[in-house]
C-alpha positions in Angstrom: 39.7 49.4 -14.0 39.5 45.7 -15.6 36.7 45.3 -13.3 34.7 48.1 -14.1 35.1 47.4 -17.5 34.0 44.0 -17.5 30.9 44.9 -15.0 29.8 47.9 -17.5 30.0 45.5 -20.3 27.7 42.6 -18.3 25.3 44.7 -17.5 25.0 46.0 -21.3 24.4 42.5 -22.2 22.2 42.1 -20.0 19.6 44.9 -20.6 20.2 43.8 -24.6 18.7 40.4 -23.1 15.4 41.8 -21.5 13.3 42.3 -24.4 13.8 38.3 -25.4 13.3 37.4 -21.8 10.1 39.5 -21.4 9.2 37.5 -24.5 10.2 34.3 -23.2 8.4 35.2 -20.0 4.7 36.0 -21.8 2.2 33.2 -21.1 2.1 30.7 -24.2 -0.3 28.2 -25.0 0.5 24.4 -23.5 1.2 22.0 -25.7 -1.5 18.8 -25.7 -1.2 16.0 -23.8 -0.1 12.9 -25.9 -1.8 9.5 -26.0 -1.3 7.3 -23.4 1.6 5.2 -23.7 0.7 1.3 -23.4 2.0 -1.0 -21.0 3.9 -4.2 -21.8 5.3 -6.7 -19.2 8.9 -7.5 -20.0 9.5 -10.9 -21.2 9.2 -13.2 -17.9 10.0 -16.8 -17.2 8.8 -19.0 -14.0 9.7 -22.5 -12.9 8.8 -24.5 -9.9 11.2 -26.7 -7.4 10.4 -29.8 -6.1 9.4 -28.6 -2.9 6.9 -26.4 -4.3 8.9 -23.1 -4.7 8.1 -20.8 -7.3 10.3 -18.6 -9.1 10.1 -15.9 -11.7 12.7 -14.4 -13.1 12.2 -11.3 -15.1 15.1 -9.7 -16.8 14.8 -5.8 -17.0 16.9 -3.0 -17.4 21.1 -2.1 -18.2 22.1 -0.9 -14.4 24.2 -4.2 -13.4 21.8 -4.8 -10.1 19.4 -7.2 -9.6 16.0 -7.3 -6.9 15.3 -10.1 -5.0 12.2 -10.5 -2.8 11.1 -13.8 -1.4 7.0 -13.8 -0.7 5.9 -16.0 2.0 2.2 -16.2 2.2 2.6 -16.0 5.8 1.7 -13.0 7.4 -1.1 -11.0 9.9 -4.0 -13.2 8.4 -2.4 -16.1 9.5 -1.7 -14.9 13.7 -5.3 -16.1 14.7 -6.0 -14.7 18.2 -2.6 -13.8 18.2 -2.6 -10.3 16.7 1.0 -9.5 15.8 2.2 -12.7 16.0 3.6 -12.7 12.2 5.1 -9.2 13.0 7.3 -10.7 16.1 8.0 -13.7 14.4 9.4 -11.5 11.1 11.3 -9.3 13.8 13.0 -12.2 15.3 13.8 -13.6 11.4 16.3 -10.2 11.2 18.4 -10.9 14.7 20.3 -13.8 12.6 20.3 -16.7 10.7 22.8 -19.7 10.3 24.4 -19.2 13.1 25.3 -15.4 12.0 24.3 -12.5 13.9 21.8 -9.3 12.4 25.2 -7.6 12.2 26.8 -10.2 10.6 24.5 -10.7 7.8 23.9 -7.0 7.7 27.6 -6.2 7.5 28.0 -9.2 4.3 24.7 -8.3 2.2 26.2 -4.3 2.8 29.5 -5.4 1.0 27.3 -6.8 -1.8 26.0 -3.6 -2.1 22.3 -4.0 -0.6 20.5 -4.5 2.7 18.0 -7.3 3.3 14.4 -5.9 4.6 11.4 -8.0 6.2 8.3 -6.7 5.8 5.0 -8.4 7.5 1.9 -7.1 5.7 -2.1 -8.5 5.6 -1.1 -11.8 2.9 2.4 -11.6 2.9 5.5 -11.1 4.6 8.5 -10.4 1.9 12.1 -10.8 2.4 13.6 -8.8 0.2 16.7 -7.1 -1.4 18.8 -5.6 -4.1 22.7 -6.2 -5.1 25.3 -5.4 -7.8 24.6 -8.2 -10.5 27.8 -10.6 -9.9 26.9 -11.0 -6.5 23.4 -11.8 -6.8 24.1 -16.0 -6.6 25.7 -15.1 -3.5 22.9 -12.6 -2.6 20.4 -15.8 -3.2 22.3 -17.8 -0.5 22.0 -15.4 2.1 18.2 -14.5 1.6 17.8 -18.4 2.1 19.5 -18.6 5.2 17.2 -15.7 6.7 14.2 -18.0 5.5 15.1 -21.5 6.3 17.4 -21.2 9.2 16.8 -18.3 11.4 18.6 -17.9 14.8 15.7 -17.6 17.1 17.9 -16.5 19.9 16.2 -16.5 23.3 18.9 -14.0 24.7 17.2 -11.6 21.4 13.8 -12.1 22.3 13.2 -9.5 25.0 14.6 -6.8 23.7 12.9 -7.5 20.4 9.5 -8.1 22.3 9.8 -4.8 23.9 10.1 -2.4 20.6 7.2 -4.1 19.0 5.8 -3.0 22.6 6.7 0.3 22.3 5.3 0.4 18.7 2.1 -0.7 20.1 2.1 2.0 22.4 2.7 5.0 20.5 0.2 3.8 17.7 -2.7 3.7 20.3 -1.3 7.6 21.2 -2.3 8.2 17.4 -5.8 9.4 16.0 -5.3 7.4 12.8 -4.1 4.5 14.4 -7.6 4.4 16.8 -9.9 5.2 13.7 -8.4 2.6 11.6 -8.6 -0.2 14.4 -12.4 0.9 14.9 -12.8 1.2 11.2 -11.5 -2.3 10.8 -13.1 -3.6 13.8 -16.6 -2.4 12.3 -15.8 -4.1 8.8 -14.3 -7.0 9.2 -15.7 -7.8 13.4 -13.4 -8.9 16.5 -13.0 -12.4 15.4 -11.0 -12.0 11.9 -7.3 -11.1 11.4 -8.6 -8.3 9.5 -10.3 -6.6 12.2 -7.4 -6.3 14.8 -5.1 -4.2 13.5 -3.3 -3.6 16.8 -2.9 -6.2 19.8 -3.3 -5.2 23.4 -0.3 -4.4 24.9 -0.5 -7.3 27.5 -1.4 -9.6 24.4 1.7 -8.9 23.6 4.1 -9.2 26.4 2.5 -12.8 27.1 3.9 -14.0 23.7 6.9 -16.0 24.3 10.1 -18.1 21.8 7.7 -21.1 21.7 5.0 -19.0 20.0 7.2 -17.3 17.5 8.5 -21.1 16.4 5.2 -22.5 16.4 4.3 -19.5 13.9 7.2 -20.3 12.3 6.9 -24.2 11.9 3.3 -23.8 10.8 3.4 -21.1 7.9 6.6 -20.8 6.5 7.4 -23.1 3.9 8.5 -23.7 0.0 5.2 -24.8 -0.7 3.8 -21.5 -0.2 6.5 -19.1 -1.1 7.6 -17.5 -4.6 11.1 -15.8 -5.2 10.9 -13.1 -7.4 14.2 -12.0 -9.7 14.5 -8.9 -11.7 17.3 -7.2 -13.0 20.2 -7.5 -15.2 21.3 -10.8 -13.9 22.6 -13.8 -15.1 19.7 -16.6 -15.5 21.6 -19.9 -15.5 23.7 -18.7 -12.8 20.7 -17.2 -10.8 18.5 -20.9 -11.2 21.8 -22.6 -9.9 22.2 -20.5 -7.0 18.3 -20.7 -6.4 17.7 -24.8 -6.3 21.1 -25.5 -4.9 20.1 -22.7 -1.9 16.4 -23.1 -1.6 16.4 -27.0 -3.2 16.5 -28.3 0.8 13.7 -26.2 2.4 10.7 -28.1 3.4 7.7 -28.0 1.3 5.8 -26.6 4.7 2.0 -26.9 5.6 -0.8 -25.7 3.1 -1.9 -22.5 3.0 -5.4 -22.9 5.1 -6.0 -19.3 6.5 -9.0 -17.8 4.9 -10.3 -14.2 4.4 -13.5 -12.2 5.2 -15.8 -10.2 3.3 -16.3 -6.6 4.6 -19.1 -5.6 6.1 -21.5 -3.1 5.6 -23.3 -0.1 8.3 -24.7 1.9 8.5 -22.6 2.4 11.7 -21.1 5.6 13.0 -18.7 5.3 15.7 -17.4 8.1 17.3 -14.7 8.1 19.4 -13.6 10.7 22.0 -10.0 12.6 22.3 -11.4 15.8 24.0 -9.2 18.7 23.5 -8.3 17.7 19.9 -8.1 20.3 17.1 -8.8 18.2 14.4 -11.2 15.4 13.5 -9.9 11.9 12.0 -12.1 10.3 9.5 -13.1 7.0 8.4 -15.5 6.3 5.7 -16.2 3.4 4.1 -17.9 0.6 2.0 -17.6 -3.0 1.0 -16.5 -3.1 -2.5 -15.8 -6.0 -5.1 -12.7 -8.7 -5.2 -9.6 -7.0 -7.7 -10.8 -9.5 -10.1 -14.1 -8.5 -10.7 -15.1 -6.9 -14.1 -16.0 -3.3 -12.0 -12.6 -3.0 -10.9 -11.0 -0.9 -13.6 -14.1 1.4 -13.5 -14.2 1.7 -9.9 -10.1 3.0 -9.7 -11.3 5.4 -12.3 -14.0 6.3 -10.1 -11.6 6.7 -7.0 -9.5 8.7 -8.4 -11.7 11.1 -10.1 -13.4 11.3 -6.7 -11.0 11.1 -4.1 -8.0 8.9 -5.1 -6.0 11.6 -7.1 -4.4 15.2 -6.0 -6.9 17.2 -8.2 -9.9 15.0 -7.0 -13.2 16.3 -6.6 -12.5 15.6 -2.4 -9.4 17.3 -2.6 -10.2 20.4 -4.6 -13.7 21.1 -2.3 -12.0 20.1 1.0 -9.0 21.6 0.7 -8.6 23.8 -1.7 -12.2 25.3 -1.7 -12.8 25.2 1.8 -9.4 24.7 3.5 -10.9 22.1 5.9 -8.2 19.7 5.7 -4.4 19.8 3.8 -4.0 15.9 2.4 -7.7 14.3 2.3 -7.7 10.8 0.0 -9.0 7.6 -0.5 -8.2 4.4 -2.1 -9.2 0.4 -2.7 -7.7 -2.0 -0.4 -7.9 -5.5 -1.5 -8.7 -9.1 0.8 -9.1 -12.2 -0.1 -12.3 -12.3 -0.4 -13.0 -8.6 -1.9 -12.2 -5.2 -1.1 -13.4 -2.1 0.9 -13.4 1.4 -0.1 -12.0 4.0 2.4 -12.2 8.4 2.3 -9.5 9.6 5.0 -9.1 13.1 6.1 -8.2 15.0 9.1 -10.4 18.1 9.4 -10.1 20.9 11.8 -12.5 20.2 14.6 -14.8 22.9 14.1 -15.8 21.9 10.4 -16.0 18.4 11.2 -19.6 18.2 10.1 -19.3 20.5 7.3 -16.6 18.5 5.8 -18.9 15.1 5.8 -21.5 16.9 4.4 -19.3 18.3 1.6 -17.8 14.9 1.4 -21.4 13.2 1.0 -22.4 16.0 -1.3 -20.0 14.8 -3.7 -20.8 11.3 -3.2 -24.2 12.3 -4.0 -23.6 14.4 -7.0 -21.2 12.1 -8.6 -23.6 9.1 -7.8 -26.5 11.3 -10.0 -24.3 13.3 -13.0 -22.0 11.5 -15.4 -18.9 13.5 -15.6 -17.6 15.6 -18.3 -15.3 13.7 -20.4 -12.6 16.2 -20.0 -12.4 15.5 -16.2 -13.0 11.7 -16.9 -9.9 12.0 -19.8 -8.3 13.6 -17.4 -8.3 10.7 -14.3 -8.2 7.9 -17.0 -4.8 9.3 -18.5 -3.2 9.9 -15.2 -3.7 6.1 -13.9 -2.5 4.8 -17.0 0.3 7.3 -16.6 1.2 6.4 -13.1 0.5 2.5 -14.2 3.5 2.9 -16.5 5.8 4.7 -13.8 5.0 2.4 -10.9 6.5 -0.3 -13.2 9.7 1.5 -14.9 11.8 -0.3 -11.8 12.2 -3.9 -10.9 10.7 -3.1 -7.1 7.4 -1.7 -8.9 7.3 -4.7 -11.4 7.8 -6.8 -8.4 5.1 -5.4 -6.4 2.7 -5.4 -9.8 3.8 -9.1 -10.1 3.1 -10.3 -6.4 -0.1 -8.3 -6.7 -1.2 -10.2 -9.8 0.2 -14.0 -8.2 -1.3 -13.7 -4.9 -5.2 -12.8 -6.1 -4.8 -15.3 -9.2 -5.4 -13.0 -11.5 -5.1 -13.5 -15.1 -1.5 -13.5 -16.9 -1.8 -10.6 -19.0 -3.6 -8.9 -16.3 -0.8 -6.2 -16.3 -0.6 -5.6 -20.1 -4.4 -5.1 -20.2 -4.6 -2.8 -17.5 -4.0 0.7 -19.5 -6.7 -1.0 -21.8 -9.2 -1.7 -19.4 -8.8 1.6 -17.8 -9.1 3.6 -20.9 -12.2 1.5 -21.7 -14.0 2.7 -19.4 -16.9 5.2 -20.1 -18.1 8.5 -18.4 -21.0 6.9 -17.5 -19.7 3.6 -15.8 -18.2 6.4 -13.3 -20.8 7.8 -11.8 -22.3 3.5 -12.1 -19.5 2.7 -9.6 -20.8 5.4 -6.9 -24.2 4.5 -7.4 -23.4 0.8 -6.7 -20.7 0.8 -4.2 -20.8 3.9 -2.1 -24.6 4.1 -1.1 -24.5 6.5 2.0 -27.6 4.5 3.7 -24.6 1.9 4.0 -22.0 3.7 4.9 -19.2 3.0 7.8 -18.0 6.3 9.5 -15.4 6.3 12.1 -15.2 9.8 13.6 -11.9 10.3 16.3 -12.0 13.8 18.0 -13.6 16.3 20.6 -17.6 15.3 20.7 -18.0 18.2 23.2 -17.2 20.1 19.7 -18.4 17.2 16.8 -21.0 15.5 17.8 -24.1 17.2 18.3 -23.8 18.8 14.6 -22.3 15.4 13.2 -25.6 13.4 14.7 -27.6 16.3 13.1 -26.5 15.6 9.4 -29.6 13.6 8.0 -27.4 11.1 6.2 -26.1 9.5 9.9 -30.0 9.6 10.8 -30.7 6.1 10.4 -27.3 4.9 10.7 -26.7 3.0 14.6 -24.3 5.3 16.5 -21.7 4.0 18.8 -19.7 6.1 21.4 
């Protein structure tokens, strides 16, 4: 009887609810979006060793952690003719160091609350990671074993030789892996770190312990290396910990390795993988160093064009045409400039009506300045995102290594927002004019060409271009 009671008098209350939830539920008109908040780079300090190693400290936040992350400018620009090189040599780094095993320094850095990661990338290769503040002297310690003192056990080596084998191997089975190595094989040629993104697999197995040393010996160093510190830590003890750890390490070899500029087409390649349903695409174009005063316009440009989710790209392809579900593209910096890349993976049968959709909008943007409300619209979201990629110590890191490795300016970060909200409607549609001119393009097509390529070789933009099968 309670029961019933108590049911008949819910469901009263609830019908005397509807008429406000109906209410709530009517459509209402959004509220405006707020000026863009600026950016300004927490207060940071730097010093230098003796040796030549820098350090930054930059004190952010309340959590009691702090980030480490030591940046090594040695890394896949630096293997030469050895493709991969830097990435065995970073993999051998993580079997031990000091005389401690992997699962030794694994098992001490866990109990200080963090994990230490190597990462190889195109400039760099980072050692990095994050502990509960009152261990982060002892933290410092550790990361400087890893980096001065590695093991290099030759009872390791094998094993660690065969994943990176194994890596190899399912990347080649992968359409994105094959269009970027073409893609970057077109760029940057056969004779440039940059243009071998993968190494043969036989390459591979003839690298041996002497090779990974000689890597090691040549391009690691204090000399070029930075230790980044961010967190709530404690500076004095951190700078103790810091010269008494990496005070020793040898100064190294200068940095000689050089970059490459990009280069331009037109070139289509296109590669065959009969059977496949979809298409993977490459296309591309040499664009300006970071540092040049286009930059800021051209990221607005990217990202009202391709670089965003509610890009012009991504609306037409996908949402408009449903030729594709995650379409994008995006700057990636060298040393010595830049290249712009589109990336999509089309169902095969709309391969050629995706490019010409795609250089449609190349064409149109290129020839009408955008409305302001769609060019409010991509400046606000990257000074947006700006803001959010650097509300943690890893993102002010990253925005800091960034900034050090390309010499930019020092208030580079804290004029970013700026720049980007500087830039006009107009200087939009200037960027795709001078930096995307489809008589110049680089495409990189990976799929059936029983299905592509007789209507890809009919678009008239590809007509003057040099095909390559």
């Amino acid at each position: 009887m309670t029961i019933r009671l108590f049911q008949a008098a819910l469901t009263a209350a609830s019908l005397a609810l509807l008429p406000s939830l109906a209410q709530a539920q009517q459509p209402s008109e959004q509220p405006p979006i707020g000026d863009p908040v600026p950016f300004e780079l927490p207060e940071t300090r730097s010093f230098t060793l003796d040796n030549g190693l820098e350090v930054t400290f930059i004190p952010f936040g309340l959590a009691p952690t702090v980030n480490l992350s030591l940046q090594v400018r040695a890394a896949n620009l630096d293997d030469g003719a050895q493709t991969w090189l830097a990435d065995l040599t970073g993999a051998m780094m993580e079997e031990g160091a000091g005389g401690r095993s992997g699962e030794d320094i694994a098992t001490e850095i866990a109990a200080m609350g963090g994990a230490i990661n190597i990462g190889v990338g195109r400039h760099t290769t980072g050692l990095t990671t994050g502990v509960l503040s009152q261990y982060g002297p002892d933290a410092v310690a550790l990361l400087a074993d890893v980096a001065q003192r590695p093991n290099f056990d030759d009872g390791e080596f094998e094993r660690v030789r065969a994943n990176l084998v194994r890596n190899v191997d399912v990347q080649r089975a992968q359409p994105g892996s094959i269009a970027t190595e073409a893609y970057r094989r077109i760029l940057f040629g056969p004779d440039h770190p940059y243009g071998n993104t993968l190494p043969g697999e036989e390459q591979l197995r003839g690298y041996e312990m002497a090779d990974v040393q000689a890597f090691y010996d040549a391009h690691y160093g204090a000399g070029r290396s930075r230790l980044y510190v961010a967190g709530h830590f404690d500076e004095a003890a951190m700078e103790a910990a810091i010269r008494d750890a990496f005070g020793g390490w040898n100064r190294g070899e200068p940095d000689a390795a050089v970059g490459a500029p990009a280069s331009a087409g037109p070139i289509v390649q296109l590669i065959d993988r009969p059977g496949a349903p979809q298409t993977t695409i490459r296309l591309g174009f040499p664009i300006m160093r970071i540092d040049h005063a286009d930059a800021p316009a051209f990221d607005v440009m990217n990202a009202l064009l391709g670089g965003s989710f509610t890009s012009r790209l991504t609306r037409n392809l996908r949402e408009d045409k449903g030729y594709t579900y995650s379409p994008g593209s995006g700057e990636t910096w060298t040393m010595d400039g830049g290249f712009w890349t589109f990336n999509a993976d089309v169902t095969a049968e709309d391969t050629a009506a995706a490019l010409r959709e795609t250089f449609n909008e190349i064409t149109r943007l290129q020839g009408e300045t955008p409305p302001t409300d769609e060019a409010d619209g991509m400046r606000n979201w990257l000074a947006g995102i700006f803001i959010l990629q650097n509300a943690s110590t890893g993102g002010l890191i990253n925005q800091l290594g960034q900034r050090d490795l390309y010499g930019l300016p020092d208030d580079y970060l804290d004029q970013y927002v700026p720049n980007i909200l500087a830039v006009s409607d107009e200087d939009i549609s200037a960027m795709a004019r001078d930096y995307l001119p489809l008589d110049q393009m680089v495409l990189v097509l990976v799929g059936d060409l029983s299905v592509i390529g007789e209507d890809v070789l009919a678009l008239p933009e590809v007509a003057a271009a040099e095909i390559r099968e």
